[in-house]
C-alpha positions, 0 to 999 in steps of 0.5 A: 500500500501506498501508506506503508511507504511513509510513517503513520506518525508524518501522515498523520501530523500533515493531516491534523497540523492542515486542518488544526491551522484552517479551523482555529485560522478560521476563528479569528480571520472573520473578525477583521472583515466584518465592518467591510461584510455588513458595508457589502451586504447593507446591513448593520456592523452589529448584525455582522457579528451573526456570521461569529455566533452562528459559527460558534454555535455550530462548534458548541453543538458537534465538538462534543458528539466528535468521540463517538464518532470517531469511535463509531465510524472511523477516524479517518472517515469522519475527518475527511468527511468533516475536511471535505464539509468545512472546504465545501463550506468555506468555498459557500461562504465566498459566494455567499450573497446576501448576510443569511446565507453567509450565516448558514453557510457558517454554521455547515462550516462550523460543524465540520471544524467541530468534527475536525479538531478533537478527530484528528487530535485523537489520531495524533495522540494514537498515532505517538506513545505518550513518551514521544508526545512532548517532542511531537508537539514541538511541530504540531503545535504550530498551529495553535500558535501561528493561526490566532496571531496571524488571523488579524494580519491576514484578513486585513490584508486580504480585506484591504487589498482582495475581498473579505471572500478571500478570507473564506477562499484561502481554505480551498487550496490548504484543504484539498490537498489535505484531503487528498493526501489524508485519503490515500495516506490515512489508514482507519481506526475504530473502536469496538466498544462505541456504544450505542450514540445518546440522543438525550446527552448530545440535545442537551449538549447542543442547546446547553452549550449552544445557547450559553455560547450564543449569550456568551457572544451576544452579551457584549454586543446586545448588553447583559440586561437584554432580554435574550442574552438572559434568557439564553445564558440561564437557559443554558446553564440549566440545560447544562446542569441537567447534562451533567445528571444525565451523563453521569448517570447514562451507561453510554454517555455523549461527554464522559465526564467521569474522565474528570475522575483522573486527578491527570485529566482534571487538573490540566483541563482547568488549567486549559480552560483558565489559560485560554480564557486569559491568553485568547482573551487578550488575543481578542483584547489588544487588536480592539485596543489598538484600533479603538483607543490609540487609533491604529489600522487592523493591519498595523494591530495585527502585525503589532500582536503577531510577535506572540506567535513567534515568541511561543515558536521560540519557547516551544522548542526548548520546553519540548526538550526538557519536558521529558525531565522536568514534567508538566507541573513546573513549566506550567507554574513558570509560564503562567507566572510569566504570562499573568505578569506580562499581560499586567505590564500590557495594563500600564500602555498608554497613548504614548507608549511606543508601538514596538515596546507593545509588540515586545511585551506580546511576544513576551506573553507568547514566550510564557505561553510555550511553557503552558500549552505544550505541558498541559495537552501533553500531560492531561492525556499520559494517563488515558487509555488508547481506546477512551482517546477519542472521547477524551479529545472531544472533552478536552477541546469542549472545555477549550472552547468555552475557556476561549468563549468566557474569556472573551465574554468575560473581557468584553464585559470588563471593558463594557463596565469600565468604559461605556465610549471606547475612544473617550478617555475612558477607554483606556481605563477600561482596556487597561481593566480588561488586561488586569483581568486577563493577567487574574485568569492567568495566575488562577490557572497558574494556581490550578496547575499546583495541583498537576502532580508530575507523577501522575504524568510518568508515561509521558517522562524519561524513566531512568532505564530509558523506558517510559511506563504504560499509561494507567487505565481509567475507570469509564 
């Protein structure tokens, strides 16, 4: 077979790195261009924000059911099948022409970067031992830290000097060509045990998860007080709390959440979801600042944010040599340290601060920032059977979404309090409140990995004979 030719690990780490890039790229691409999507279509900036939430919705509602699956199957043909909708989507949403079809069109695309992600984490982790992980991240780590940096640049670029289309055409090439290559060189995967799929965890892990990001997203925008941001967000978090009774008590659940009975798998959980809050929320932050408050271009923002990505690019390196000494609970305390004290220095910027002394406290950010992903994701999994790697997945990312959700829900608001006229004087106030705020989630998640023991994280460290030890089995 053509496959047998090229290691599993290089397949495997092509495909997933493809389509990691295009989904979390995807993300953060749109927000640029939405003023110039609501000029074309001749509808309010603030309706624009649809083509976001319709999109996060969409994620909220797939990324949980992505185990089973995956599971049920097969990895390689709900990837590709997923690949092949997010493309098709993409190429849709391009075409789009008028607001409603590009938000339905968003919301197909949504459902395949919800299957994409926890799927093709779920092979790479299958594909490397938890010996080889911390190394393997080094490179597949990319993209997670090049997409949400270079998002802003490149959709300011492509709005400013192509069409806003381009941000959504730029999928098509990347995507192909990952599709094509995942099919001839993937091999498949299922899970014997899958079970039967739980209709009533994945209606209330849509609508809960659904409707808490719709009001997530909204409350910024609509206000907190407003009637549907209140109602969605209460109904959510109902439907949410009712999910968990139901899970726990179901034989085959959708969300597995007695993974969270791994010490392991708990700790570094909270520590992701903490850590996105603050670092996507910043992310989120400091383009708005620049533009709204110091007057700068969406291209000049972006390329004033992106030395984030080459400073996590730098630390990475190093972090994933001396993982397999150290282990995940130091490096996590070092980076996150650094990452809440670098974002409270991004809290004392003014209007004559020099822009390259901006752009050297966000490669700081991102410098600490490599010290906390390539840990976490490589810790939080050295202890989960191969077969639950799938479900684990899907949980891990669901908890990484809504950290990046609350994050910037939660930053908005602070912003919103603090200074109603963003170009007022009140303004800087109110971002400089934003970034305390973001540093607060940084040093809690710094707190939350005191309680990563590095012990529990031995499968993934070099053992003094050179082995590493098998991963303990998990109750399900």
């Amino acid at each position: 077979m053509v496959s047998g030719r090229v290691s599993p690990k290089v397949v495997v780490g092509v495909v997933y790195v493809s389509a990691l890039f295009m989904t979390i790229l995807d993300s953060t691409v749109v927000n640029v261009t939405l003023s110039k999507m609501a000029a074309e279509f001749g509808v309010a900036p603030v309706d624009a924000h649809s083509v976001v939430i319709g999109y996060l919705l969409s994620l909220a509602v797939f990324l949980p059911a992505s185990g089973w699956f995956g599971d049920r199957w097969g990895s390689k043909r709900v990837f590709l099948v997923a690949l092949a909708v997010f493309v098709g989507a993409s190429v849709l949403c391009g075409l789009a022409a008028n607001l409603p079809q590009l938000v339905l069109f968003r919301v197909v695309q949504g459902a395949g970067g919800g299957l994409l992600t926890p799927v093709g984490l779920a092979m790479m982790l299958r594909a490397f031992p938890p010996a080889e992980r911390a190394r393997a991240s080094r490179l597949l780590s990319l993209p997670t830290i090049f997409a949400p940096a270079s998002g802003p640049v490149i959709g300011g670029l492509l709005a400013d000097r192509l069409s806003w289309r381009w941000v959504f055409f730029i999928n098509i090439p990347l995507g192909v060509l990952a599709f094509a290559f995942g099919a001839f060189m993937l091999t498949e995967r299922r899970e014997p045990e899958a079970g039967r799929f739980d209709l009533p965890g994945f209606v209330l892990t849509g609508l809960g998860l659904g409707a808490s990001m719709y009001a997530l997203s909204q409350g910024p925008i609509s206000g907190w007080s407003s009637p549907d941001v209140l109602a969605t967000g209460l109904g959510g978090l109902a439907l949410l709390v009712l999910l968990v009774l139901v899970e726990l008590r179901s034989a085959e659940p959708m969300l597995r959440l007695r993974l969270f009975g791994s010490r392991l798998f708990r700790s570094n959980s909270l520590v992701i979801f903490l850590a996105t809050a603050g670092f996507l929320g910043t992310l989120y932050l400091m383009p708005l600042f620049l533009q709204n408050v110091r007057g700068a271009s969406a291209l000049s923002s972006g390329l004033t944010t992106f030395p984030e990505a080459l400073g996590v690019l730098c630390s990475v390196q190093v972090v994933g040599r001396i993982y397999p000494r150290v282990g995940p609970r130091r490096l996590q305390l070092f980076g996150l340290t650094g990452v809440g004290l670098t974002i409270s220095l991004l809290g004392t910027v003014d209007l004559g601060t020099e822009q390259w002394l901006i752009a050297a406290m966000m490669f700081g950010v991102g410098v600490f920032m490599g010290w906390v992903f390539l840990p976490t994701q490589t810790a939080a999994f050295a202890a989960v059977p191969v077969e639950q790697l799938g479900r684990s997945a899907a949980l891990f990312n669901t908890v990484r979404q809504l950290g990046s959700a609350i994050g910037v829900a939660l930053l908005s608001a602070v912003v919103t309090v603090f200074g109603p006229v963003p170009d007022s004087d009140s303004g800087l106030i109110a971002y400089h409140a934003g970034f305390f705020t973001a540093a607060t989630l940084a040093l809690l998640a710094a707190a939350a990995a005191l309680t990563v023991r590095d012990v529990d994280a031995a499968a993934t460290l070099r053992q003094p004979t050179g082995e590493s030890r098998p991963a303990a089995r998990e109750p399900r």
